[in-house]
C-alpha positions as CSV (number, residue, x, y, z in Angstrom):
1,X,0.0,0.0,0.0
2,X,1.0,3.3,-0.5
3,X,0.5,7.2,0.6
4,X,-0.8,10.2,-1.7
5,X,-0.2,12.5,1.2
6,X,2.0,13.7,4.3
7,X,0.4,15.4,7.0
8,X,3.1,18.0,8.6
9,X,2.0,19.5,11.7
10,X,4.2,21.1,14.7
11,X,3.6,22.4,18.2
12,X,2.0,26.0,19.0
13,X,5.5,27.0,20.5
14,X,6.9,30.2,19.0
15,X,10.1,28.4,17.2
16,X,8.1,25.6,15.4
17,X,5.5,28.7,14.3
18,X,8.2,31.0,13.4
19,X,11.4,29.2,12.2
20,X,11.4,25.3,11.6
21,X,12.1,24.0,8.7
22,X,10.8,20.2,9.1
23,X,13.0,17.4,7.8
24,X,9.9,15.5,7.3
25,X,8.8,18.2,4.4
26,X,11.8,16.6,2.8
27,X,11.0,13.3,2.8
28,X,7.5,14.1,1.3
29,X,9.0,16.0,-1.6
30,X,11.1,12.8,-2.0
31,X,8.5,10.5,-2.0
32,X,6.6,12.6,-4.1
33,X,3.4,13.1,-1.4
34,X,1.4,16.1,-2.0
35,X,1.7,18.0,1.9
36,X,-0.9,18.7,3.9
37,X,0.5,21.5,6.6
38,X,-1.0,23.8,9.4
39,X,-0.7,27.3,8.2
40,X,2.6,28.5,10.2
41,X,5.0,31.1,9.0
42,X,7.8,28.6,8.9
43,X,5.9,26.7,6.8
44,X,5.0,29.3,4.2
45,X,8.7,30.0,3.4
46,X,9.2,26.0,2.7
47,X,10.8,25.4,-0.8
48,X,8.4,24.0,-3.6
49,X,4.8,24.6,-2.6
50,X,3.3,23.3,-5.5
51,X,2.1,20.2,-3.8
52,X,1.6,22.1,-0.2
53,X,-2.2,22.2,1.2
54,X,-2.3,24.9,4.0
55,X,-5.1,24.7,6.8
56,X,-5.7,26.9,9.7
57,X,-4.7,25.2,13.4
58,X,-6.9,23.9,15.3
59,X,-10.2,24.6,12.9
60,X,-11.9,21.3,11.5
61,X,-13.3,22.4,8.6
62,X,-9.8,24.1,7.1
63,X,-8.4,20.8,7.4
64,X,-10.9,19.3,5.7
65,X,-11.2,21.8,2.9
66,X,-7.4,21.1,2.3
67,X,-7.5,17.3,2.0
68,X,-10.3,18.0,-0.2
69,X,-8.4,20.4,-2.6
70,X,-5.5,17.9,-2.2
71,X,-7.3,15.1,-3.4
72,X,-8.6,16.6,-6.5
73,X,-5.2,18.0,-7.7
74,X,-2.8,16.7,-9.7
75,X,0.5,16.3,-8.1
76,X,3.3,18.8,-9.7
77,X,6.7,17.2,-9.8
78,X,9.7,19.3,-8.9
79,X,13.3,18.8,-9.4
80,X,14.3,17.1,-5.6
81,X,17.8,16.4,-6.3
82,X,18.7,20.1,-5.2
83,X,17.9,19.2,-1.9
84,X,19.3,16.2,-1.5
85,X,21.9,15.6,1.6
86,X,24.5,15.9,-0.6
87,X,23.4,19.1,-2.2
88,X,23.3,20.8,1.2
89,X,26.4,19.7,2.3
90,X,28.0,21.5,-0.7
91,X,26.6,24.2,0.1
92,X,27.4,24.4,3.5
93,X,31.3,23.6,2.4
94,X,31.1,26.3,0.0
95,X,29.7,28.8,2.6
96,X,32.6,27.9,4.8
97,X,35.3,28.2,2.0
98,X,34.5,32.2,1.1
């Protein structure tokens, strides 16, 4: 069996709203899910939003509104191999060698 969608939710506390940036977003961009995420500001600045399903926290009916639009579009691929482990390490090397 396999998944159509991640579900990416985080705590109310003021980093996860603000500044995370989830591994787990990652994964579902590499396993080609279409994302269904609570409507943070760290959230909103992810990379490659094409397949990204905002709802509001805590409100039942944004939720299901989302999985609804989710489930009616047609996944968008994206190029993932520019954020791949290795891709970030090279950049983080290249940062440090300046």
């Amino acid at each position: 069996m396999t998944s159509s969608y991640g579900l990416l939710i985080n705590s109310e506390d003021k980093h996860s709203r603000l500044f995370t940036s989830p591994l787990k977003y990652f994964e579902y961009l590499a396993a080609n899910l279409k994302t269904i995420a609570v409507n943070y500001p760290s959230h909103n600045v992810l990379p490659e939003q094409q397949n990204m399903y905002l709802f509001e926290n805590n409100n039942l009916e944004s939720f299901e509104n989302s999985v609804q639009k989710a489930s009616i579009s047609q996944y968008q691929n994206i190029a993932i191999e520019k954020y791949s482990l290795d891709n970030r390490v090279k950049k983080l090397i290249n940062l440090f060698m300046i």
